[in-house]
C-alpha positions, 0 to 999 in steps of 0.5 A, a space after each residue: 414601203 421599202 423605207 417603211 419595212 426598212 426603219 421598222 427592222 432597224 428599230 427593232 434590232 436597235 431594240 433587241 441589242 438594247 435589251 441584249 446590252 441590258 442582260 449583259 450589264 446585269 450579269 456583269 452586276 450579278 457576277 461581281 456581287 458574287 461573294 468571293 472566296 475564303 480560306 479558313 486555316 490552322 497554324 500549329 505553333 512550337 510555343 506556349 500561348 501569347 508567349 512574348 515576341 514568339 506566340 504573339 508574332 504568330 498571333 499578329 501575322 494571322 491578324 495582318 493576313 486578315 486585314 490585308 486580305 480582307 477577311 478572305 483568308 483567316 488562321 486560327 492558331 494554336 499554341 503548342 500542345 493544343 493540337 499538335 505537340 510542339 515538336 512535332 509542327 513540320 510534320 503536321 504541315 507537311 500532312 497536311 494536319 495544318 495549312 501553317 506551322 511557325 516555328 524554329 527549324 533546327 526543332 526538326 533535326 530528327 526528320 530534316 537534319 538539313 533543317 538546322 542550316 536555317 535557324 542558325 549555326 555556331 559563329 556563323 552569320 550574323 541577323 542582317 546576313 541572314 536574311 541578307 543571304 536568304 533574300 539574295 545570296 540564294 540561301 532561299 532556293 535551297 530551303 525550298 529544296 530541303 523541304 520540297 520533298 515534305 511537300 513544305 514551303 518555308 518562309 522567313 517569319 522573324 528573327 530574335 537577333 543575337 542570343 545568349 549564352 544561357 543559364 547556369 547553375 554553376 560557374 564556367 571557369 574552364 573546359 572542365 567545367 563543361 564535362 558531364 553538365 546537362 545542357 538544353 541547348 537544340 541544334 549544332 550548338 547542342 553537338 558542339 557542347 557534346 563533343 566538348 563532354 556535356 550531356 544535351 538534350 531538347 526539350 520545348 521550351 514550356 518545359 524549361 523552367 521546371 527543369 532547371 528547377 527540379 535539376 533535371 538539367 543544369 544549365 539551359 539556353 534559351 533566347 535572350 533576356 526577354 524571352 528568359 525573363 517571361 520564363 522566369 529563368 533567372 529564379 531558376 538559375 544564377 549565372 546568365 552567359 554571354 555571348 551567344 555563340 550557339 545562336 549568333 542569330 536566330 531565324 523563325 520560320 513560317 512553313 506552308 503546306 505547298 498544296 494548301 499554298 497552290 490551292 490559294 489564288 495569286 493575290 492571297 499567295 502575294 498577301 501571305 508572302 508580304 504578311 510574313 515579310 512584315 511580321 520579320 521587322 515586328 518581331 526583330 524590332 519587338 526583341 531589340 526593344 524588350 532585351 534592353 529593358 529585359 537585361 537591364 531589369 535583370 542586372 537590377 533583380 541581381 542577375 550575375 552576368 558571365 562572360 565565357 571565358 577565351 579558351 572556353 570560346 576557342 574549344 566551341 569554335 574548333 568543334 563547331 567547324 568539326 560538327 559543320 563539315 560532318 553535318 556538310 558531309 552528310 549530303 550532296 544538298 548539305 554541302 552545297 549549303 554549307 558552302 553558300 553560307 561561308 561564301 556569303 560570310 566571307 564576302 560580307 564580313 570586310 563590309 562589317 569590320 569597317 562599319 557595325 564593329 567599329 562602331 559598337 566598339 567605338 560607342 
């Protein structure tokens, strides 16, 4: 009889955990059918809609944020203008208006004057110095300072490499020249054109064309020729000038808002942080593909292209060291920045000298 009761109460525990083992798998199932998460976001952008190489990068990174994600985390973008005006991105990301914003970061001087360290500075570092000096040379943690009390995180998004000198509706034959010219050029470059008598102003770049046109302005930089070229700039204006000292880079940033940031579990932060990591090579080969063609359809439709003379060159070089150590001066951060950047400059430029520089001489 023990025997009996025995098997009896051990059949029917082995029973019992069998359906308990039943509910468990069935949970389990039920959990891991539960629809994920997503996130739905906006990225305000500084540039006209589908622009060539700046509207399109953004439009690419939301597709590729999509992909990778799955469909968890989708951007709507907008163009300029269509929510916010295009000034005025890094203060609807850091609001919150937007979860994104894509644009250039010397746009805002007039609310983080520290900002114009990181699109580029006169004679300064070249594209594959900065990104080099951002990625490992420690520029990346002070970005993150800079705009850490805005509550924004900046990525790097691209980079349209060396610029040019820009559009002029007259000849630039001394410094002379330079007096009184009205200028769209943003940034340090924009200072170091005033100091030397110019007259500057900032204007987006959906304005530019029309006012070269009407003579608003006189002269203009933009970017280099296949963004100039989309723009139409060389119905606008006769002489094209080289070489882009303002701009001997030009870094795209993407700003996050860093609630918005914490918000997104670890995988989406790791996919958006790669996403943009991608969309830099597209959009620096994109720019080294379509200049060529740009600058070559250009020369052909009779473009004149000018060479600033030296002693034009010299006096930007003098003033821009000027406009540098004041903007260092400025802060206790700005000088750390300032710093950093000559120091990984004058590490890197002997490497170059016996490597890109001869060869482009050589060629």
């Amino acid at each position: 009889m023990n025997r009996r009761h025995l098997f009896t109460a051990t059949a029917a525990l082995l029973a019992a955990l069998g359906l308990a083992g039943c509910k468990d798998d069935q949970a389990g199932s039920e959990q891991a059918a539960a629809p994920a998460q997503t996130y739905q976001w906006k990225m305000v952008t500084a540039w006209p809609k589908n622009y060539p190489g700046l509207g399109t990068a953004a439009e690419r990174l939301a597709e590729r944020v999509k992909t990778m994600s799955d469909g968890r985390l989708t951007i709507k973008v907008y163009a300029g203008g269509e929510l916010v005006p295009p000034l005025e991105v890094f203060d609807a990301v850091s609001r919150g208006t937007a979860e994104l914003g894509h644009g250039a970061a010397y746009y805002w001087k007039g609310k983080v004057s520290t900002a114009q360290f990181f699109t580029s500075v006169p004679f300064g570092l070249s594209t594959l110095e900065m990104n080099a000096w951002l990625s490992k040379g420690g520029g990346q943690a002070l970005w993150d300072e800079a705009y850490a009390p805005h509550g924004v995180k900046p990525f790097v998004v691209g980079n349209t490499g060396m610029q040019m000198g820009g559009w002029f509706n007259k000849e630039i034959n001394s410094l002379e020249d330079l007096k009184g010219l009205k200028i769209r050029t943003p940034g340090l470059g924009g200072e170091v054109l005033a100091k030397l008598g110019a007259i500057t102003v900032n204007i987006p770049g959906g304005e530019v064309f029309t006012a070269l046109q009407t003579g608003a302005i006189d002269a203009t930089d933009w970017v280099s020729p296949y963004n100039d070229q989309a723009f139409g700039l060389q119905q606008a204006a006769k002489y094209y000038y080289y070489p882009g000292w303002q701009e001997p880079q030009a870094v795209l940033e993407l700003l996050v808002n860093q609630k918005a940031l914490d918000s997104l579990p670890a995988d989406l932060q790791a996919i958006l942080t790669e996403a943009a990591r991608g969309a830099s090579q597209d959009m620096l080969d994109d720019y080294v593909y379509h200049n060529a063609l740009a600058l070559d359809q250009l020369k052909k439709s009779g473009t004149l292209l000018k060479r600033f003379p030296d002693e034009v060159l010299d006096a930007m070089q003098r003033e821009a060291d000027v406009v540098l150590g004041e903007l260092a001066a400025q802060s206790e951060l700005n000088g750390r920045i300032w710093a950093s950047m000559k120091a990984f400059q004058a590490l890197a430029a002997p490497m170059h000298s016996v490597s890109e520089k001869e060869l482009y001489n050589w060629r």
